[in-house]
N, CA, C and O atoms as a Tripos MOL2 file, in Angstrom:
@<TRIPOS>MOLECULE
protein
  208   207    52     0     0
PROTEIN
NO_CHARGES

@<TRIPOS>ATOM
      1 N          -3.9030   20.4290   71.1040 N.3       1 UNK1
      2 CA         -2.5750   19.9890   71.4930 C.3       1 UNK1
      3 C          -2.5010   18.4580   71.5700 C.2       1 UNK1
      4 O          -1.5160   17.8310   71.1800 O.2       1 UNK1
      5 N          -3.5580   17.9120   72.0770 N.am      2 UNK2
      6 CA         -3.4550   16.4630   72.1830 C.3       2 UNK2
      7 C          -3.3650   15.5540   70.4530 C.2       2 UNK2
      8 O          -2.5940   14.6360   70.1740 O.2       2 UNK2
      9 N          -4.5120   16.2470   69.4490 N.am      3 UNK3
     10 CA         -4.1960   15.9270   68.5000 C.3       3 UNK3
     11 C          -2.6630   16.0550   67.9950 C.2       3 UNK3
     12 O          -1.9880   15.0540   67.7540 O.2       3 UNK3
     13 N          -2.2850   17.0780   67.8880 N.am      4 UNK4
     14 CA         -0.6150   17.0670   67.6730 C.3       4 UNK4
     15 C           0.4220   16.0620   68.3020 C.2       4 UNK4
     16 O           1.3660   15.6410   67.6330 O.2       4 UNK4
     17 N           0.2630   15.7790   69.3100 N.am      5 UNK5
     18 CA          1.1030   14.7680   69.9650 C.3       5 UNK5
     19 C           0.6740   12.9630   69.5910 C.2       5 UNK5
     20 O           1.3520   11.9420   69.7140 O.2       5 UNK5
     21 N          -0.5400   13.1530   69.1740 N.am      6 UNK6
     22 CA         -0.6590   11.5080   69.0300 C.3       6 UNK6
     23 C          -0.3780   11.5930   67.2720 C.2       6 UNK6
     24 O           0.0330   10.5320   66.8030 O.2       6 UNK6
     25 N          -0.5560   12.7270   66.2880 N.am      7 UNK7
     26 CA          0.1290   13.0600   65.1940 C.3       7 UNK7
     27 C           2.0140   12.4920   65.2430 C.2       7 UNK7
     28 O           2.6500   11.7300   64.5150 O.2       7 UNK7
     29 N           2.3940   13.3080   66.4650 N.am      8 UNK8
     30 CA          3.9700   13.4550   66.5100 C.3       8 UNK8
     31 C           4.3400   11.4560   66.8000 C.2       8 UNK8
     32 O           5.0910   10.6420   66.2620 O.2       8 UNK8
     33 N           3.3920   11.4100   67.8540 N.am      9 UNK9
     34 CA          3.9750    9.9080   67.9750 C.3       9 UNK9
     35 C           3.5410    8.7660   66.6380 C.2       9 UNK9
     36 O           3.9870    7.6300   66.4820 O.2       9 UNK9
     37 N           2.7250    9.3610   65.9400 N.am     10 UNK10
     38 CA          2.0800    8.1010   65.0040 C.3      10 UNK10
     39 C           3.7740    8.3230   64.3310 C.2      10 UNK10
     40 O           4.6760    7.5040   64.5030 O.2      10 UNK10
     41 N           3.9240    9.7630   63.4680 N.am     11 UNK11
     42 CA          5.0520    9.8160   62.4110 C.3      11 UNK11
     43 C           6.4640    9.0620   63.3450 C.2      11 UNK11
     44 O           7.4370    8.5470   62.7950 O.2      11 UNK11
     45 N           6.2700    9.1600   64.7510 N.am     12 UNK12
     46 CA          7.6180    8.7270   65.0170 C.3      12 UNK12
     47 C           8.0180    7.1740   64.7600 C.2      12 UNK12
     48 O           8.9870    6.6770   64.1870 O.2      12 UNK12
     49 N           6.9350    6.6240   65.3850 N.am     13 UNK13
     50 CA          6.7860    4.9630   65.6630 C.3      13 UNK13
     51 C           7.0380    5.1690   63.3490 C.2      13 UNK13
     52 O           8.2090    5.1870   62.9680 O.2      13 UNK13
     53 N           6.3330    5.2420   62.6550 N.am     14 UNK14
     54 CA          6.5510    5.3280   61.2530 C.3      14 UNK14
     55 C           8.2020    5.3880   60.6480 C.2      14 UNK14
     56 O           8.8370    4.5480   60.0110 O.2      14 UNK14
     57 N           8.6030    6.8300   61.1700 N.am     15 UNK15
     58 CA         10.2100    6.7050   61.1820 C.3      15 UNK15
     59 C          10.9340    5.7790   61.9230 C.2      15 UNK15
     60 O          11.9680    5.3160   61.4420 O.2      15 UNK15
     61 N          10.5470    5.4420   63.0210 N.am     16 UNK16
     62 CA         11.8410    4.0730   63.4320 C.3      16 UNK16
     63 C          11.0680    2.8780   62.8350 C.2      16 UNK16
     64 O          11.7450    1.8590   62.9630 O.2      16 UNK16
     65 N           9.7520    2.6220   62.1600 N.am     17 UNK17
     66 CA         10.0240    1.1360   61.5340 C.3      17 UNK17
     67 C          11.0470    1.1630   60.0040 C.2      17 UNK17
     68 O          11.7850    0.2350   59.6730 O.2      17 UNK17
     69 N          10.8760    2.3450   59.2890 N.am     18 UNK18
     70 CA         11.5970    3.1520   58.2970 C.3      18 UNK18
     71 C          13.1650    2.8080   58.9290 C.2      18 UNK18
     72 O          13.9480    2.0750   58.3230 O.2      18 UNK18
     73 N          13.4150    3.3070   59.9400 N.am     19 UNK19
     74 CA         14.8710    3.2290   60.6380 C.3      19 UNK19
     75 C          15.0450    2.1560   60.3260 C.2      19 UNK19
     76 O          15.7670    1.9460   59.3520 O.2      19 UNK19
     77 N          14.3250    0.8470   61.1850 N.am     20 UNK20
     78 CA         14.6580   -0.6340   61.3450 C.3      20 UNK20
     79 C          14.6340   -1.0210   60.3150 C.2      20 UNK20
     80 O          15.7370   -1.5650   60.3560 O.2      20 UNK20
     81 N          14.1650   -1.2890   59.0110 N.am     21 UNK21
     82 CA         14.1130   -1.2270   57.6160 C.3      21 UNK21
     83 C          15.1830   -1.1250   57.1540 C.2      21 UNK21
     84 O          15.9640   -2.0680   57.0230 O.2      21 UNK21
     85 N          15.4220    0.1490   56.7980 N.am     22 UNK22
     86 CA         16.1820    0.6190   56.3600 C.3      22 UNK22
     87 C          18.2930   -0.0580   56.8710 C.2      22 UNK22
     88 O          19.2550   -0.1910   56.1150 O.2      22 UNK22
     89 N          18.1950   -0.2750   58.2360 N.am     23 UNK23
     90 CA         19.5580   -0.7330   58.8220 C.3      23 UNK23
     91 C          19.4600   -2.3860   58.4430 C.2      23 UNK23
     92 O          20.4860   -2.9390   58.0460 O.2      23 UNK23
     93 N          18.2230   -3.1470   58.5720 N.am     24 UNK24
     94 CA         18.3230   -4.5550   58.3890 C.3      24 UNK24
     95 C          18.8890   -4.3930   56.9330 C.2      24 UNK24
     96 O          19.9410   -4.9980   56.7270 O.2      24 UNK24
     97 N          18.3340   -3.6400   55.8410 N.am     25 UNK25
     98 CA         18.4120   -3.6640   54.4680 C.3      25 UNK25
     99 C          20.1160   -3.2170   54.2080 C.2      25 UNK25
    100 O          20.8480   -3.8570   53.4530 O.2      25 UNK25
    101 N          20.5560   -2.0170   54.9790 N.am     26 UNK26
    102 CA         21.9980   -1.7460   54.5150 C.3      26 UNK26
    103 C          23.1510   -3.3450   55.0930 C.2      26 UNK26
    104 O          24.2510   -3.6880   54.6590 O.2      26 UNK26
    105 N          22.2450   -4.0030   56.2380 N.am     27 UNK27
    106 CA         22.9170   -5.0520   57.1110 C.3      27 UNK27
    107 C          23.2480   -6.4320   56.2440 C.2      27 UNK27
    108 O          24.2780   -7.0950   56.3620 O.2      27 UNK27
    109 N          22.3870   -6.6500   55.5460 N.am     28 UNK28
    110 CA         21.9000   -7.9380   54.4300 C.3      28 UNK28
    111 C          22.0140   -7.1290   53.0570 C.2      28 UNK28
    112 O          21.2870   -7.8210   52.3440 O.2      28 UNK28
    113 N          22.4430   -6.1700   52.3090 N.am     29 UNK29
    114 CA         22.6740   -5.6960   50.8700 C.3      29 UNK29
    115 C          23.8490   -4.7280   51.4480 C.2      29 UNK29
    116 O          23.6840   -3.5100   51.3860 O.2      29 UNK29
    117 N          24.5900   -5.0680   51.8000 N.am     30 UNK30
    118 CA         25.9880   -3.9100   51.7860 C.3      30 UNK30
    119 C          26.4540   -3.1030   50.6130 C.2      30 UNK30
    120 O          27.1720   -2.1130   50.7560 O.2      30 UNK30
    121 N          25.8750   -3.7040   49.0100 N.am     31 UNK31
    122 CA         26.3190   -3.1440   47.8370 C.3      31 UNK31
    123 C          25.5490   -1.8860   47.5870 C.2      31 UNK31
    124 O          24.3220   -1.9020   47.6750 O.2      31 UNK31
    125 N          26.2110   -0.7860   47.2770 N.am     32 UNK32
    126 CA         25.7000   -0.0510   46.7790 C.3      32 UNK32
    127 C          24.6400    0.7100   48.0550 C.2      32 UNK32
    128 O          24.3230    1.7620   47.5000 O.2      32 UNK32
    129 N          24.2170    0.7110   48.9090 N.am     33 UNK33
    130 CA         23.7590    1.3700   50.1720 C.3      33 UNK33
    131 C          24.0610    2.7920   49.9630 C.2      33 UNK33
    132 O          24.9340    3.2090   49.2020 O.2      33 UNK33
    133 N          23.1070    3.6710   50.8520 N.am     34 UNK34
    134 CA         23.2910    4.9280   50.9270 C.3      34 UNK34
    135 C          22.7000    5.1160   52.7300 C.2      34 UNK34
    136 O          21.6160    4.9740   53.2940 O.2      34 UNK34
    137 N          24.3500    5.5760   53.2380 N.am     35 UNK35
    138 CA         24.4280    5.3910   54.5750 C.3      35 UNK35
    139 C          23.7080    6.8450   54.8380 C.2      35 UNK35
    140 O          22.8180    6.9520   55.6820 O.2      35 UNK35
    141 N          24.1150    7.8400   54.1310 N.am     36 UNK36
    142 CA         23.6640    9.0690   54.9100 C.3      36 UNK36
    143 C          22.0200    9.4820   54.4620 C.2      36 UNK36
    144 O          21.7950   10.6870   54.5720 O.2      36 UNK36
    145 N          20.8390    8.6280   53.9690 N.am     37 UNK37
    146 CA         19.9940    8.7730   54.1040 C.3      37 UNK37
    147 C          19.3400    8.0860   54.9650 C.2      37 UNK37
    148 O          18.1220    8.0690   55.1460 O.2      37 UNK37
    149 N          20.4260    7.3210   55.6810 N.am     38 UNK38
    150 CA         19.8870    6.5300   56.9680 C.3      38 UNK38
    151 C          20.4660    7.3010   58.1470 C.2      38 UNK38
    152 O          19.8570    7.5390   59.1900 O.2      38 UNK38
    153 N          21.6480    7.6440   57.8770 N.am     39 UNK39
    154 CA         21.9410    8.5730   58.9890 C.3      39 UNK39
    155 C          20.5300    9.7750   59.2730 C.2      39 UNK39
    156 O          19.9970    9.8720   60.3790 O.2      39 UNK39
    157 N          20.1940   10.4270   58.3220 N.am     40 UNK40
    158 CA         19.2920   11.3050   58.3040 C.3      40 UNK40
    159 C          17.8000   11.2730   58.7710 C.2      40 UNK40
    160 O          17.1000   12.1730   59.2350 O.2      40 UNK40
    161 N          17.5640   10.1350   58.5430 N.am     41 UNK41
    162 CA         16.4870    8.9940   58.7040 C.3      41 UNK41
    163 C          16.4260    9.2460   60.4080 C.2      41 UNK41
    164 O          15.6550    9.9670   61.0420 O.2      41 UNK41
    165 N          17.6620    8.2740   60.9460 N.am     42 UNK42
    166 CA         17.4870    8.1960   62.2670 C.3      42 UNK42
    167 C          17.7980    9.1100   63.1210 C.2      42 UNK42
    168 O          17.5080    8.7560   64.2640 O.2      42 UNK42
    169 N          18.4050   10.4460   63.0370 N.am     43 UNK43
    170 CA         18.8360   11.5240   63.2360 C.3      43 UNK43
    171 C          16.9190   12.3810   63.4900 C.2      43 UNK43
    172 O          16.7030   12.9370   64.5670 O.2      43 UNK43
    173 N          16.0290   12.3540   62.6360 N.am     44 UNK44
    174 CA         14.7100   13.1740   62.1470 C.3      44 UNK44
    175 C          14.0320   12.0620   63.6550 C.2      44 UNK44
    176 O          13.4560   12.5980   64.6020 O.2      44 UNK44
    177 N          14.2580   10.5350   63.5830 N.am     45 UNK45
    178 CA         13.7560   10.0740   64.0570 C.3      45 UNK45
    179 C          13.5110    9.9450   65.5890 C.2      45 UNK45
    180 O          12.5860    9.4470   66.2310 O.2      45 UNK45
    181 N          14.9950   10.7460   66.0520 N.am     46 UNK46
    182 CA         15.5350   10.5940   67.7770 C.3      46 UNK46
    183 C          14.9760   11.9240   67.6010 C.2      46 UNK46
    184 O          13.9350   11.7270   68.2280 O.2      46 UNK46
    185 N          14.8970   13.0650   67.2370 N.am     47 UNK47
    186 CA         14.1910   14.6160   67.6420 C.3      47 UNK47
    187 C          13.0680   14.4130   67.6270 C.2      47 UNK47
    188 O          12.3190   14.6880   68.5640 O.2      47 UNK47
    189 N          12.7440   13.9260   66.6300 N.am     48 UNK48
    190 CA         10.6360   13.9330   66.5530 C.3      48 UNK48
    191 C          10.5180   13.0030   67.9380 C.2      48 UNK48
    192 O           9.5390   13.5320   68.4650 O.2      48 UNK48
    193 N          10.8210   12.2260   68.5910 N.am     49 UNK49
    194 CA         10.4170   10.9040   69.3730 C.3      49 UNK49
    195 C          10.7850   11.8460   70.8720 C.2      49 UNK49
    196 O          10.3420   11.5940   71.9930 O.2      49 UNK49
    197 N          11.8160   13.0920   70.4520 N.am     50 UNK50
    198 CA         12.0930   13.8410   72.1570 C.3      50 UNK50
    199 C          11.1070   14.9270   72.2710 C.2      50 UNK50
    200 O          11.0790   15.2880   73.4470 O.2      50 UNK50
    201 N          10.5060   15.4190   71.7390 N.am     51 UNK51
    202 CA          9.6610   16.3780   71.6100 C.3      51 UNK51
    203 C           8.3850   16.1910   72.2670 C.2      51 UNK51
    204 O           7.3630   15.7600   71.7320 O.2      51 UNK51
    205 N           8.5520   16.6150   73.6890 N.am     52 UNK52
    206 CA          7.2390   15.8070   74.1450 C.3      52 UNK52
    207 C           5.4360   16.4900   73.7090 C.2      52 UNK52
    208 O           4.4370   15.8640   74.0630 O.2      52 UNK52
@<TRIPOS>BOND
     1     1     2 1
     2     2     3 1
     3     3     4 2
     4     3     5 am
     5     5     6 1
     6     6     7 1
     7     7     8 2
     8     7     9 am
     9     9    10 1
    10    10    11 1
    11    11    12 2
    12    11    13 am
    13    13    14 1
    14    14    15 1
    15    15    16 2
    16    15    17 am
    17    17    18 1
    18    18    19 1
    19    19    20 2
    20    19    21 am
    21    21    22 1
    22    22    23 1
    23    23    24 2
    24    23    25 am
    25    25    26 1
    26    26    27 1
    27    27    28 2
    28    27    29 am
    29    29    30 1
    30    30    31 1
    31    31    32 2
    32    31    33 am
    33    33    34 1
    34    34    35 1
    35    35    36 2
    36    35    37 am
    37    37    38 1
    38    38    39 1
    39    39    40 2
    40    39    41 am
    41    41    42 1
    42    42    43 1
    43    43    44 2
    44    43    45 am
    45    45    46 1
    46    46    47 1
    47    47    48 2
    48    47    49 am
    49    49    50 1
    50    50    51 1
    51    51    52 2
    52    51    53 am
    53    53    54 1
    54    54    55 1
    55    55    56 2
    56    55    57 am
    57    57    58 1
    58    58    59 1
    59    59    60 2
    60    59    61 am
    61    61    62 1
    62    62    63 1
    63    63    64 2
    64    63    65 am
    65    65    66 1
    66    66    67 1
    67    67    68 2
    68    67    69 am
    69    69    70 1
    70    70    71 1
    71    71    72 2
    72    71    73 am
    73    73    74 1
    74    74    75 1
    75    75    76 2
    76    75    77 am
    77    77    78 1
    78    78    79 1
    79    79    80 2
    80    79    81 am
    81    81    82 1
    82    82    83 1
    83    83    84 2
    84    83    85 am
    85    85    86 1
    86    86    87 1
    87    87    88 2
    88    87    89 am
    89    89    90 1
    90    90    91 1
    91    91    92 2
    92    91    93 am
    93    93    94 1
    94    94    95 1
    95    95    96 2
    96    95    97 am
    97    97    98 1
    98    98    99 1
    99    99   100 2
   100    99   101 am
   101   101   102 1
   102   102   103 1
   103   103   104 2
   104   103   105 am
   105   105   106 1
   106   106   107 1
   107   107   108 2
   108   107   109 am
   109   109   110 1
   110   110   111 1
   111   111   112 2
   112   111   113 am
   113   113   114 1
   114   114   115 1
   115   115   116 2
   116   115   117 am
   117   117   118 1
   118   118   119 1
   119   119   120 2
   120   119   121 am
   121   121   122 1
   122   122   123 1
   123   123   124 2
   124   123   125 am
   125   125   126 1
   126   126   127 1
   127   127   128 2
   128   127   129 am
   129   129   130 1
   130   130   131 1
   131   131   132 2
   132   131   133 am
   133   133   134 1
   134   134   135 1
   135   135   136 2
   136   135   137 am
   137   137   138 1
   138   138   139 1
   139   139   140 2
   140   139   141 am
   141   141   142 1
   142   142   143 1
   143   143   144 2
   144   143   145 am
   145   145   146 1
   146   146   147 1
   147   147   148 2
   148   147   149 am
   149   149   150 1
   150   150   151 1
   151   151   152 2
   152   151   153 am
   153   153   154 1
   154   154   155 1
   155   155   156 2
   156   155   157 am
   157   157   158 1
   158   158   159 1
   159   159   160 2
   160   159   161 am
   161   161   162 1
   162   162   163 1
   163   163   164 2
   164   163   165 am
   165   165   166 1
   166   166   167 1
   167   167   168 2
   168   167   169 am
   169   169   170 1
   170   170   171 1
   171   171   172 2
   172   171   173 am
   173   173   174 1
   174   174   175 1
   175   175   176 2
   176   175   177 am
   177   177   178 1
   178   178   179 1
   179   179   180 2
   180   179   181 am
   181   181   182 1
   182   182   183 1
   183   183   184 2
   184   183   185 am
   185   185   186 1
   186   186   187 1
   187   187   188 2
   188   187   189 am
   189   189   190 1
   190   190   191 1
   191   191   192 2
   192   191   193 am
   193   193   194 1
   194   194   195 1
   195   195   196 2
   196   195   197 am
   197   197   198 1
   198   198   199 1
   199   199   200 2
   200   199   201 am
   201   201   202 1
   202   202   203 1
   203   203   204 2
   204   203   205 am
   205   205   206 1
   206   206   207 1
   207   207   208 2
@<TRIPOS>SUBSTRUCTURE
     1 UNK1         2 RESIDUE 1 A UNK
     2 UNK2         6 RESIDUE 1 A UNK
     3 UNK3        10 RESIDUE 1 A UNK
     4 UNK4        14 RESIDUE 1 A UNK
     5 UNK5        18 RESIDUE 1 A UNK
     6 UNK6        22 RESIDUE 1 A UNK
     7 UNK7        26 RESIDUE 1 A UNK
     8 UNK8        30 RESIDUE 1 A UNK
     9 UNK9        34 RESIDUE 1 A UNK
    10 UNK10       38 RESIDUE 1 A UNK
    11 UNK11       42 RESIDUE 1 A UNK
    12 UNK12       46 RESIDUE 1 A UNK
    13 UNK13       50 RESIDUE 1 A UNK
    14 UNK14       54 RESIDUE 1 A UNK
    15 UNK15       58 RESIDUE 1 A UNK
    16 UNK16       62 RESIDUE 1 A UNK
    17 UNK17       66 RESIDUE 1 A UNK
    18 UNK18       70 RESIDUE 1 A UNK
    19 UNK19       74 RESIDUE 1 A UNK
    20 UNK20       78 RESIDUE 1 A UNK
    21 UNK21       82 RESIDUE 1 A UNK
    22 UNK22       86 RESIDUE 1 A UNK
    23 UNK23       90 RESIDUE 1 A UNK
    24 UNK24       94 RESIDUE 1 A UNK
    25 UNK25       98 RESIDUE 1 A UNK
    26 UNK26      102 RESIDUE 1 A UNK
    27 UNK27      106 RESIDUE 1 A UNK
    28 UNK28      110 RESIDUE 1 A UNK
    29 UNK29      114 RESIDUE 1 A UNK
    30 UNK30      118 RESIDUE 1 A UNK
    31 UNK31      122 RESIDUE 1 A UNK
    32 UNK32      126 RESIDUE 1 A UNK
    33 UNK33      130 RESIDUE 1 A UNK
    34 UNK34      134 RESIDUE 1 A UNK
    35 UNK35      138 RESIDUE 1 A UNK
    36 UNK36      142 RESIDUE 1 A UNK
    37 UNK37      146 RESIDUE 1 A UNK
    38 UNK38      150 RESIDUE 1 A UNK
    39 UNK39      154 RESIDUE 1 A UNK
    40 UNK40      158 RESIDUE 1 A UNK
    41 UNK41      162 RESIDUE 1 A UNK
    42 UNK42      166 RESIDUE 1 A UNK
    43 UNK43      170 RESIDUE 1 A UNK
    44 UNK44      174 RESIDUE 1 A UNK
    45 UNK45      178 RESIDUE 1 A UNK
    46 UNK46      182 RESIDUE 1 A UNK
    47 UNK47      186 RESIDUE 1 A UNK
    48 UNK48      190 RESIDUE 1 A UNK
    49 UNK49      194 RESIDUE 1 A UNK
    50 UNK50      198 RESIDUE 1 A UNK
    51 UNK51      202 RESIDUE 1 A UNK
    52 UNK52      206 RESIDUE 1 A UNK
């Protein structure tokens, strides 16, 4: 169980630098962006991070 949880937190901290990435990049290139794979992004990212 402990392996699984330091698993769950490595992928999380992974998805929100992905998150932060991803929003600086739609923030500074507004052309052409694809909002709902960031929506999706940070959506995967707030469940995996509540899951204790």
């Amino acid at each position: 169980m402990n392996l699984v949880l330091k698993i769950m937190g490595l992928v999380s901290i992974v998805l929100l630098i992905s998150t932060i990435i991803c929003g600086l990049w739609i923030k500074f290139h507004p052309v052409g962006n694809d909002l709902n794979f960031h929506f999706k992004l940070s959506i995967i990212t707030v469940i995996l991070a509540l899951i204790p």
